[in-house]
KEKE-3310 file (N, C-alpha, C; in steps of 0.2 Angstrom, whole numbers, plus 5000, padded with zeros to 4 digits):
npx = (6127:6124:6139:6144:6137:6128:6113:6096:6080:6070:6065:6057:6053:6049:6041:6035:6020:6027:6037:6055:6058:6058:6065:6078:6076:6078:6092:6098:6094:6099:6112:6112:6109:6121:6122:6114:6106:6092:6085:6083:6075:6064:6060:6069:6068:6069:6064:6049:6034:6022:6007:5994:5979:5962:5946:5934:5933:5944:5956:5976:5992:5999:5990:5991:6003:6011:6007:6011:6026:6027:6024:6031:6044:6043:6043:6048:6046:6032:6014:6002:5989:5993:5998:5982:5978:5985:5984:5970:5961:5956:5947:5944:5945:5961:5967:5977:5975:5972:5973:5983:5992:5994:5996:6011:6018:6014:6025:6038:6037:6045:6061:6074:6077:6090:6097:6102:6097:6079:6069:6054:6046:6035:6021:6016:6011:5999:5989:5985:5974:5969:5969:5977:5988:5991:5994:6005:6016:6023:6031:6037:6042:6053:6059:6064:6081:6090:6078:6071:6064:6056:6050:6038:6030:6016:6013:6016:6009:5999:6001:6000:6003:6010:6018:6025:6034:6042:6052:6066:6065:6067:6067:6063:6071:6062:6058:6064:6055:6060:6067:6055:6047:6054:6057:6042:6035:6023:6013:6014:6001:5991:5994:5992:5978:5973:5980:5971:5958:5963:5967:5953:5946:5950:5952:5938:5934:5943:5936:5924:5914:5900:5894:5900:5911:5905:5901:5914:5918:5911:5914:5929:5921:5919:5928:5937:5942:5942:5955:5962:5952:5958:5972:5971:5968:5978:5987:5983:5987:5999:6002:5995:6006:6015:6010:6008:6023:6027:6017:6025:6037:6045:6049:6061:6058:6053:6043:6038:6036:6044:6033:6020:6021:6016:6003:6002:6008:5998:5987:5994:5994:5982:5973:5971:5981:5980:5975:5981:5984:5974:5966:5973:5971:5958:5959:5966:5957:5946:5953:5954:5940:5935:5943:5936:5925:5916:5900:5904:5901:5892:5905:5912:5905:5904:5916:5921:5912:5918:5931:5927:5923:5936:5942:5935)
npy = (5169:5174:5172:5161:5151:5145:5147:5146:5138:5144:5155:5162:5176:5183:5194:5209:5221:5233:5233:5227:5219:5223:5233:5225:5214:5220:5225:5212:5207:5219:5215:5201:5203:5208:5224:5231:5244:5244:5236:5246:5251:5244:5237:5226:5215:5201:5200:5196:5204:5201:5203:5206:5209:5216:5216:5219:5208:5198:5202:5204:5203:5211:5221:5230:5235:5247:5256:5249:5249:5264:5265:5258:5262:5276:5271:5257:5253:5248:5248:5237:5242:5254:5249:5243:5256:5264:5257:5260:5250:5250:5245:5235:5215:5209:5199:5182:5174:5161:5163:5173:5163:5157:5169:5172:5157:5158:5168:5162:5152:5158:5160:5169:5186:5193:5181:5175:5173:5171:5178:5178:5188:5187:5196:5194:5179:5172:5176:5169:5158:5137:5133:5143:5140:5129:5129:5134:5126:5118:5122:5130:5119:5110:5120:5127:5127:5143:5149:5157:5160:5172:5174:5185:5187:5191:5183:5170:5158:5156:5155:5142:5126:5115:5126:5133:5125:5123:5129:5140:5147:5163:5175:5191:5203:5215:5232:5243:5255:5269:5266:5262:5275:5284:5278:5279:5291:5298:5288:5293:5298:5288:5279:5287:5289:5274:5270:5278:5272:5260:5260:5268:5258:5246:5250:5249:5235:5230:5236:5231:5237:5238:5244:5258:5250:5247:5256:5261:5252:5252:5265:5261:5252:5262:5267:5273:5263:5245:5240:5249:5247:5235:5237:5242:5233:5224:5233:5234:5220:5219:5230:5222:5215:5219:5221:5206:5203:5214:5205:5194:5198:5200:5216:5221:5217:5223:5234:5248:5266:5276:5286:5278:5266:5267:5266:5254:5246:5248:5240:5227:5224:5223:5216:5197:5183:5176:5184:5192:5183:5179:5188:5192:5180:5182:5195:5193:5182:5189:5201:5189:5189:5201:5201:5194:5200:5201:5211:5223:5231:5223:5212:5220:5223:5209:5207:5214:5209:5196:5199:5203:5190:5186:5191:5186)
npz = (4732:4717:4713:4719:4709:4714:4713:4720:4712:4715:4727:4742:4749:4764:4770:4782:4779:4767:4770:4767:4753:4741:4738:4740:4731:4721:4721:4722:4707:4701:4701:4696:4684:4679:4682:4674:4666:4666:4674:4684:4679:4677:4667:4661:4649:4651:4664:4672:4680:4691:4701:4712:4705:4701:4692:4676:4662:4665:4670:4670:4676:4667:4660:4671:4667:4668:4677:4688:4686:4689:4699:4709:4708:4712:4725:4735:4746:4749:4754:4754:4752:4748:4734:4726:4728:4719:4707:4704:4707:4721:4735:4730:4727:4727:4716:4710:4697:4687:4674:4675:4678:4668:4658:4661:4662:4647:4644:4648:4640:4629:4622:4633:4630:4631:4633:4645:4662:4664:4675:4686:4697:4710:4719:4734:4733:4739:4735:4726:4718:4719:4706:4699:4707:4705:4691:4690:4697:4690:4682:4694:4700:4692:4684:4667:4664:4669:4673:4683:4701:4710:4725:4734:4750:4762:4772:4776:4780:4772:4762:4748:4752:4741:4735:4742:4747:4738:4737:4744:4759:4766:4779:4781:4791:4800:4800:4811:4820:4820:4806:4799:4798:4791:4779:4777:4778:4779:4786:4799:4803:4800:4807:4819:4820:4820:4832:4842:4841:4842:4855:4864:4860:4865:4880:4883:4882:4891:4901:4901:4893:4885:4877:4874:4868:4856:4850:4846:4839:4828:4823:4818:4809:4799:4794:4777:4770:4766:4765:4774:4786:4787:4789:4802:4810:4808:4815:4827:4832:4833:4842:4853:4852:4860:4871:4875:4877:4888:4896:4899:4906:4896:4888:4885:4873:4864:4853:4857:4861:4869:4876:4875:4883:4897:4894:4887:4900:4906:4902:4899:4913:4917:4910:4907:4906:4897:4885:4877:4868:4863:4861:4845:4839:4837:4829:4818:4812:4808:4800:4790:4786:4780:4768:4763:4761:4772:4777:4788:4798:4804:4807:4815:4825:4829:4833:4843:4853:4855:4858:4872:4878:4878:4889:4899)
capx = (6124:6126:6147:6146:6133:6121:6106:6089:6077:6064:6065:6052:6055:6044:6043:6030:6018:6029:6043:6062:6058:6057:6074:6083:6076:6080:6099:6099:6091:6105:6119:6111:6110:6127:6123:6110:6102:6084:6081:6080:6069:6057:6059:6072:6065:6069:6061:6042:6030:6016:6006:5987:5972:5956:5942:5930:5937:5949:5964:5981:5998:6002:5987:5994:6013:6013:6007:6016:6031:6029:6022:6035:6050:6042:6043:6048:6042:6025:6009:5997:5985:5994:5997:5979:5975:5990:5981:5963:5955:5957:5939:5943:5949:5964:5968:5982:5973:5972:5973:5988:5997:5993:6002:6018:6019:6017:6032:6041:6039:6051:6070:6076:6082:6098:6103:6104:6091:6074:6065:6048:6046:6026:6021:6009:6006:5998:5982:5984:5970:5971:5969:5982:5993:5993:5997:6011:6017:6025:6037:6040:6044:6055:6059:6070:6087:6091:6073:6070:6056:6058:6041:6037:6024:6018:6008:6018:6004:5992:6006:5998:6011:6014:6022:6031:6039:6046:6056:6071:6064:6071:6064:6068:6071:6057:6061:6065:6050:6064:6067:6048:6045:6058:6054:6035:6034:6015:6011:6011:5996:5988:5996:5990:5972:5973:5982:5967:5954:5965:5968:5948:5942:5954:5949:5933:5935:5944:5931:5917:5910:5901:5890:5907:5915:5902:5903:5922:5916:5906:5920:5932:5918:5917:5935:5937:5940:5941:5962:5962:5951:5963:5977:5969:5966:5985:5991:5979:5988:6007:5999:5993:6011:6020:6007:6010:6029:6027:6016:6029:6044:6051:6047:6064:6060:6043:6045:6033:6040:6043:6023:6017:6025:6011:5996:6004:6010:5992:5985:5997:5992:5972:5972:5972:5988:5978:5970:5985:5986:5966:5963:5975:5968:5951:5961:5969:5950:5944:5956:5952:5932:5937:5946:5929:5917:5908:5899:5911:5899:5894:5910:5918:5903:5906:5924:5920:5910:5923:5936:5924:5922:5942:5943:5930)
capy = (5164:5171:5173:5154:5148:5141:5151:5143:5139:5148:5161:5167:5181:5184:5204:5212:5226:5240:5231:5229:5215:5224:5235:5219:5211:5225:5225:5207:5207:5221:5210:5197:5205:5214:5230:5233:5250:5242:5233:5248:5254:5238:5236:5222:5212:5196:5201:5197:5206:5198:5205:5203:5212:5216:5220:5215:5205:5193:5205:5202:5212:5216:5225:5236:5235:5256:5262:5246:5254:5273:5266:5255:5266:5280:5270:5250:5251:5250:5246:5231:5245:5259:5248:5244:5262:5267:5253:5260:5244:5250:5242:5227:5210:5209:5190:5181:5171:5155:5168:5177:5159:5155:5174:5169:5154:5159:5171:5159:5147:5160:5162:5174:5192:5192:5175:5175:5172:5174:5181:5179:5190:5186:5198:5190:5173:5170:5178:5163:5151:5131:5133:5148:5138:5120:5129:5137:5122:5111:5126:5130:5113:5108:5125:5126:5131:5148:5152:5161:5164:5177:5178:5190:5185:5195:5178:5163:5152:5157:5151:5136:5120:5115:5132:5134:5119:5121:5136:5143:5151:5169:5179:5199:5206:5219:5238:5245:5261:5275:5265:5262:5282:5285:5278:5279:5298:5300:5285:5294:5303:5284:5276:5290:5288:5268:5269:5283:5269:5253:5264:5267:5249:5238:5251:5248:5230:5228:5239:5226:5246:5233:5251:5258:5246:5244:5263:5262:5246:5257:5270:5254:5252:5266:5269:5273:5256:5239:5241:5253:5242:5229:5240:5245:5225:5223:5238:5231:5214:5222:5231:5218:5209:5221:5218:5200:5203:5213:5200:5187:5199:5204:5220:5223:5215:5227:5240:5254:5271:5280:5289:5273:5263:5268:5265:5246:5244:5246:5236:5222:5223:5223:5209:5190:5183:5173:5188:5195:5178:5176:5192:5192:5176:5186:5200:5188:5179:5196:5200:5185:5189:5208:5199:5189:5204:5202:5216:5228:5232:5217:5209:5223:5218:5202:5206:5218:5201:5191:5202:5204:5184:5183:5193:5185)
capz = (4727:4711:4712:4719:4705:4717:4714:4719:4705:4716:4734:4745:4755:4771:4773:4784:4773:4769:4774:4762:4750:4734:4737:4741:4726:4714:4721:4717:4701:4697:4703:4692:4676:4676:4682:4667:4670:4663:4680:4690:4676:4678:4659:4657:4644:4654:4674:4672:4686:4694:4707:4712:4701:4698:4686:4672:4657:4667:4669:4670:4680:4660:4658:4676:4669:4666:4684:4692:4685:4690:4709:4710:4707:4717:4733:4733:4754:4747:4756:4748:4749:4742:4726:4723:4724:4713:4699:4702:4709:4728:4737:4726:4730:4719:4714:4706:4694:4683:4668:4677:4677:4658:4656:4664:4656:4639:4644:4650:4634:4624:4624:4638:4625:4631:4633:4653:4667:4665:4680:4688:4700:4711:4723:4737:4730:4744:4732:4721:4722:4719:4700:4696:4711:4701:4683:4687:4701:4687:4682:4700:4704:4690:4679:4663:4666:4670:4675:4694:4704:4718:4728:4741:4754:4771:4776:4771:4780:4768:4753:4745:4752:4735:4732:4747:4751:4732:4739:4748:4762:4769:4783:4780:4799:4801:4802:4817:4819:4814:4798:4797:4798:4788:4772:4777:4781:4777:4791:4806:4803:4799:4814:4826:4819:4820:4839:4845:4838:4847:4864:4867:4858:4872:4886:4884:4881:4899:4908:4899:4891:4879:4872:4873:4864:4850:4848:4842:4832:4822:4818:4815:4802:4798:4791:4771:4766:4768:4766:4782:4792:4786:4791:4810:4811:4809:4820:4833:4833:4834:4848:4855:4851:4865:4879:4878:4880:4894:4903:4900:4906:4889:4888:4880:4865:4862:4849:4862:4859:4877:4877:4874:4887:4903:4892:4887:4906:4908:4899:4901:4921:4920:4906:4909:4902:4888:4885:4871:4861:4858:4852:4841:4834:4833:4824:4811:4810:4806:4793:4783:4784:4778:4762:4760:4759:4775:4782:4790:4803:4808:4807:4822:4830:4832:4836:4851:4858:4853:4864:4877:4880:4878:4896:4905)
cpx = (6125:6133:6146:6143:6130:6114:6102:6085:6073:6064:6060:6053:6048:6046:6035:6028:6023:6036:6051:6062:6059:6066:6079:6083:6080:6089:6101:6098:6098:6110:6119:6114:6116:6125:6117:6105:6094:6080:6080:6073:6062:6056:6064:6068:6065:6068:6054:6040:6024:6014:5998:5984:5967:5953:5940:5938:5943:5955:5970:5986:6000:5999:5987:6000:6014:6013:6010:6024:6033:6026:6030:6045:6052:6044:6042:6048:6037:6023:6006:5992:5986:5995:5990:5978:5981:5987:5976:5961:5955:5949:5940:5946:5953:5966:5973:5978:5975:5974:5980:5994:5999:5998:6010:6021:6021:6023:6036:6043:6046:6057:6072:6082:6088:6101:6104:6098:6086:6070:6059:6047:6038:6026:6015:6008:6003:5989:5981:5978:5973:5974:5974:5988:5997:5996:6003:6016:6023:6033:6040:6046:6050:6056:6065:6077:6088:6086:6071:6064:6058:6050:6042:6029:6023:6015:6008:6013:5999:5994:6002:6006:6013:6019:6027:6035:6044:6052:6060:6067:6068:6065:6065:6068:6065:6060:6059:6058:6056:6064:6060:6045:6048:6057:6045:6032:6027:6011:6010:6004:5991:5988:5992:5981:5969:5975:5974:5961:5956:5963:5960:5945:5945:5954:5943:5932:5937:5940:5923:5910:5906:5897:5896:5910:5911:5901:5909:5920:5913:5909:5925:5927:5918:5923:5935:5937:5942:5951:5963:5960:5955:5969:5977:5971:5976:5991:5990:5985:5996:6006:5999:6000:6015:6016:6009:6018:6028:6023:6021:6036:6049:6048:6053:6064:6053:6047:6040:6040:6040:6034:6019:6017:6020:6005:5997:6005:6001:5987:5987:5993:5983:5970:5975:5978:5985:5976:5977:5983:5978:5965:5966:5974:5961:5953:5962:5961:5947:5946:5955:5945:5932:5936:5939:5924:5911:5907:5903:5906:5895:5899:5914:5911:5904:5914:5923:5919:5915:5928:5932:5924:5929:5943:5941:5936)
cpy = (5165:5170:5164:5149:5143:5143:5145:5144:5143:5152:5163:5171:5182:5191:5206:5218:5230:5239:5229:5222:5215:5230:5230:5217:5216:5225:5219:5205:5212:5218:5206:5198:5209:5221:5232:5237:5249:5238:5236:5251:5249:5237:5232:5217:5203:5195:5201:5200:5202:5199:5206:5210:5212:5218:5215:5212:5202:5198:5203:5208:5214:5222:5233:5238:5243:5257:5255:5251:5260:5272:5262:5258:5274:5278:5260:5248:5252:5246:5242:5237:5250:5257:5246:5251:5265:5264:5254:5254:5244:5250:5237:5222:5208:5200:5191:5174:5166:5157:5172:5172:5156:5161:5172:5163:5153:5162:5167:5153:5150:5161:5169:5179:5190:5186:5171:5170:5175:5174:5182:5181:5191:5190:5196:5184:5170:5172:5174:5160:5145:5132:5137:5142:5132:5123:5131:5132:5119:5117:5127:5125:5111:5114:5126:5130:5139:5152:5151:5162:5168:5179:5180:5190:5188:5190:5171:5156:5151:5156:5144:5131:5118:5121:5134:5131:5118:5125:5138:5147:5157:5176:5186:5203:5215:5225:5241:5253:5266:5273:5264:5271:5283:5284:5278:5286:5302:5296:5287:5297:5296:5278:5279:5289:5279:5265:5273:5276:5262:5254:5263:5260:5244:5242:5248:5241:5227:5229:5235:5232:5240:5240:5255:5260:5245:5251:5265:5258:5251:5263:5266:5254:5255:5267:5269:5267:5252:5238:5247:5250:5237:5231:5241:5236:5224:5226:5234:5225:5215:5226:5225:5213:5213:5220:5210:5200:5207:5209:5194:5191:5201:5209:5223:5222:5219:5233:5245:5259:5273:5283:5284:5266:5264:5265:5257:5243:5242:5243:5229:5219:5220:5215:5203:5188:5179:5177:5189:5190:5176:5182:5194:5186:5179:5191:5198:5184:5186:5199:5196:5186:5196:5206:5196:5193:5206:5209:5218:5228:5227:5213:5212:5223:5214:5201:5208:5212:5199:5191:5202:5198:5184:5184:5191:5179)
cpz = (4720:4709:4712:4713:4709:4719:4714:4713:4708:4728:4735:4750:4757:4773:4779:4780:4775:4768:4766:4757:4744:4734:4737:4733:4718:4713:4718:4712:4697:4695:4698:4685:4675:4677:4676:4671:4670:4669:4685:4686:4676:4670:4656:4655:4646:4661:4670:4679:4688:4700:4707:4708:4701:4693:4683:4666:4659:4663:4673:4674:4672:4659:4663:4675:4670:4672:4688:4693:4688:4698:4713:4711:4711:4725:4732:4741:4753:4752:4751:4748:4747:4735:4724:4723:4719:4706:4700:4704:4720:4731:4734:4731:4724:4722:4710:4701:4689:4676:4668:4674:4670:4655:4656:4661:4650:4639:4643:4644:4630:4628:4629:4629:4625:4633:4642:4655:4665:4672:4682:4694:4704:4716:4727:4734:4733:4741:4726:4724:4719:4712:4699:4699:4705:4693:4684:4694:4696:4684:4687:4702:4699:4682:4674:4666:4665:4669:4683:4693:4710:4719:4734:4744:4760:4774:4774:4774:4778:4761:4751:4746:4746:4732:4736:4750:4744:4733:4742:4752:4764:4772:4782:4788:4797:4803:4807:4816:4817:4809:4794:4795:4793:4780:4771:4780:4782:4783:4798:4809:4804:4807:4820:4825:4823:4831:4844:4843:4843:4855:4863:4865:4866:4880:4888:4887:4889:4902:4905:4898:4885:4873:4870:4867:4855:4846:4843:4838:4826:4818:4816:4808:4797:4793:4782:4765:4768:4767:4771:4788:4791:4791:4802:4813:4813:4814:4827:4837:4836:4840:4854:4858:4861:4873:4882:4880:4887:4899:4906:4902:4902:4886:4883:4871:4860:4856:4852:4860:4869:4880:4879:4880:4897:4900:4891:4892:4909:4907:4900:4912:4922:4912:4905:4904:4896:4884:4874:4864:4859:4854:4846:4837:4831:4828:4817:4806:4806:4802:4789:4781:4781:4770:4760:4761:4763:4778:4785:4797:4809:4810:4817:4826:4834:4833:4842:4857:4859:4859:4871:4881:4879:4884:4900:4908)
residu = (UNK:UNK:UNK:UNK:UNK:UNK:UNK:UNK:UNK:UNK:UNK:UNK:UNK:UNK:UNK:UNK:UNK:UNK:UNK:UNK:UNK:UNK:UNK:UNK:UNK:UNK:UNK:UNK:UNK:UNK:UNK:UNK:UNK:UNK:UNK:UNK:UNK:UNK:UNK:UNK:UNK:UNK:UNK:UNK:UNK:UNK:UNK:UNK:UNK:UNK:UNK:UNK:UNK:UNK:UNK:UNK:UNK:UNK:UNK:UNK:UNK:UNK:UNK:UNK:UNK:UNK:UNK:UNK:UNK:UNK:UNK:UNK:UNK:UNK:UNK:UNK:UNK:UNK:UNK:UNK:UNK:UNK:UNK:UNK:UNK:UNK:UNK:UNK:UNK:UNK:UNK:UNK:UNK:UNK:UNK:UNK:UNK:UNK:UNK:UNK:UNK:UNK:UNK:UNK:UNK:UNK:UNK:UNK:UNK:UNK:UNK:UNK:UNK:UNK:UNK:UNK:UNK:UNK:UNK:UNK:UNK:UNK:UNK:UNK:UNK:UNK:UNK:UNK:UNK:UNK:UNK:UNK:UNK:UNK:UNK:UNK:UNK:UNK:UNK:UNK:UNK:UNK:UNK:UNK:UNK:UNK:UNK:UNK:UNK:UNK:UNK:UNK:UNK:UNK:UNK:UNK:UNK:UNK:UNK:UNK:UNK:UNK:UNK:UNK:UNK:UNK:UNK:UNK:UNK:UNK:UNK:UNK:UNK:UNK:UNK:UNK:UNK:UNK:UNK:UNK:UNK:UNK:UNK:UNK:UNK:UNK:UNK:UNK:UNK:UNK:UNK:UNK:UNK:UNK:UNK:UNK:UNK:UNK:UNK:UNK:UNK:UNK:UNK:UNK:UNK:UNK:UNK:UNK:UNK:UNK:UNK:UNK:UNK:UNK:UNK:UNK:UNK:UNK:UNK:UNK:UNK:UNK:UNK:UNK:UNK:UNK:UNK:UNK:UNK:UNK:UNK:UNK:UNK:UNK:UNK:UNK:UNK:UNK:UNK:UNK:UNK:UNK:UNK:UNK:UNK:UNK:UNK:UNK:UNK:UNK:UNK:UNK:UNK:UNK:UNK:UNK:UNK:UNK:UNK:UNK:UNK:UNK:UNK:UNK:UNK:UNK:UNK:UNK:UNK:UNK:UNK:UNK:UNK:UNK:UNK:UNK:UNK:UNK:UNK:UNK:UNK:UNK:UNK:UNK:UNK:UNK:UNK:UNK:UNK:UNK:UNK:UNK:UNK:UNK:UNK:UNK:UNK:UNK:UNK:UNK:UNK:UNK:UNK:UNK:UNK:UNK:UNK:UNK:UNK:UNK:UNK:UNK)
# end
């Protein structure tokens, strides 16, 4: 794209958490500006950052640009939850605000330093609401010349349609578990936590254990933060992903390790074939009441039900 001079005013790449969005972008971003050593440092003077926030006094990603920088560089397969705890607002609900899109803006009013491309680079804008969405819409949609947008989303049906239909799409193929460990070397300890928590939840759940089940709900709640139950929520559902391929016969296309491969067989046999695709829409339901503050406890309450009436 850039050799041909057909670069899009505006790209959204689709990564799973974790997943290769921000190394791709940085290569391309290098490619862009000539090799300039300032964009592996996240200090070219022409790449703006924007990535969700919290906190008093209506803040902005400027006011995080320092520890974005030093988290960023450390590890660009980040978790959504390891960067708010790297900016201090981990328990928060970070937002990409109305006040965010007026920042961006103002950038964008002045001349690019060097003459080139200026560069907006949105992480998640999927944490925009209406009002950030509509101010920054009218540069999206029609932006001066040689100004980019590169957004990276793990939930593009939670993109606001004006923003997304402004956009080149791009899917990023999801890492394979070696490359998931790989650059995620700290995760097994999290996973094996997250899979002991799934495994007795969805036994319980088939054997209709409803005291059981509301037992493991209660250590599901229980978990450090509301990005952990998030994180269990998401395991769950990817879990979840490989049962329904074995019901349907496609057990090649599962990502199960070998260990895991009897306990999914087993699963897969004792659970009704609609069973996989409903509670992964209770998982995903469950994820967005997390994001909205409700009670943890009641919530995986109301999930266990939830799961229980899927099997009946």
């Amino acid at each position: 794209m850039v050799d041909g001079g057909r670069l899009p005013h505006a790209i959204l790449f689709h990564q799973n958490d974790g997943g290769g969005a921000f190394p791709l972008i940085l290569d391309f971003l290098e490619y862009l500006y000539g090799g300039n050593p300032r964009v592996r440092k996240l200090i070219h003077p022409d790449v703006h950052y924007v990535f969700p926030v919290a906190g008093p006094d209506k803040p902005v990603s400027l006011n995080f640009i320092a520890q974005w920088r030093e988290f960023l560089q450390a590890n660009p397969y980040f978790f959504e939850n390891e960067l708010y705890a790297a900016l201090g607002i981990e328990g928060k609900q970070g937002t990409i605000s109305v006040h965010e899109a007026r920042s961006v803006l103002d950038r964008l009013s002045l001349s690019a330093v060097e003459g080139g491309y200026r560069t907006v680079v949105v992480y998640l804008p999927e944490k925009m609401n209406v009002q950030s969405a509509n101010s920054l819409l009218k540069m999206v949609e029609e932006p001066p010349e040689k100004t980019l947008f590169l957004l990276v989303t793990q939930a593009p049906e939670k993109v606001l349609t004006t923003i997304y239909s402004r956009c080149v799409f791009m899917r990023l193929r999801p890492l394979s578990r070696e490359e998931f460990l790989q650059v995620h070397p700290s995760l097994g300890e999290s996973e094996a936590e997250y899979a002991t928590l799934f495994h007795d939840l969805i036994q319980q759940v088939l054997s209709k254990d409803m005291l059981g089940a509301l037992e493991t709900a209660d250590a599901i709640a229980g978990l450090s933060s509301r990005e952990k139950q998030k994180a269990f929520c998401k395991y769950s559902a990817e879990a979840l992903r490989n049962v329904f391929l074995l019901q349907q016969g496609l057990g090649g296309l599962s990502d199960m390790r070998e260990d895991e491969k009897e306990f999914f067989a087993d699963v897969a046999a004792r659970s009704r074939k609609t069973f996989p695709r409903m509670a992964i829409g209770e998982l995903d339901r469950t994820l967005m009441l997390i994001e909205r503050n409700v009670s943890q406890k009641i919530l995986f309450c109301d999930l266990v039900c939830r799961l229980i009436s899927a099997q009946r």
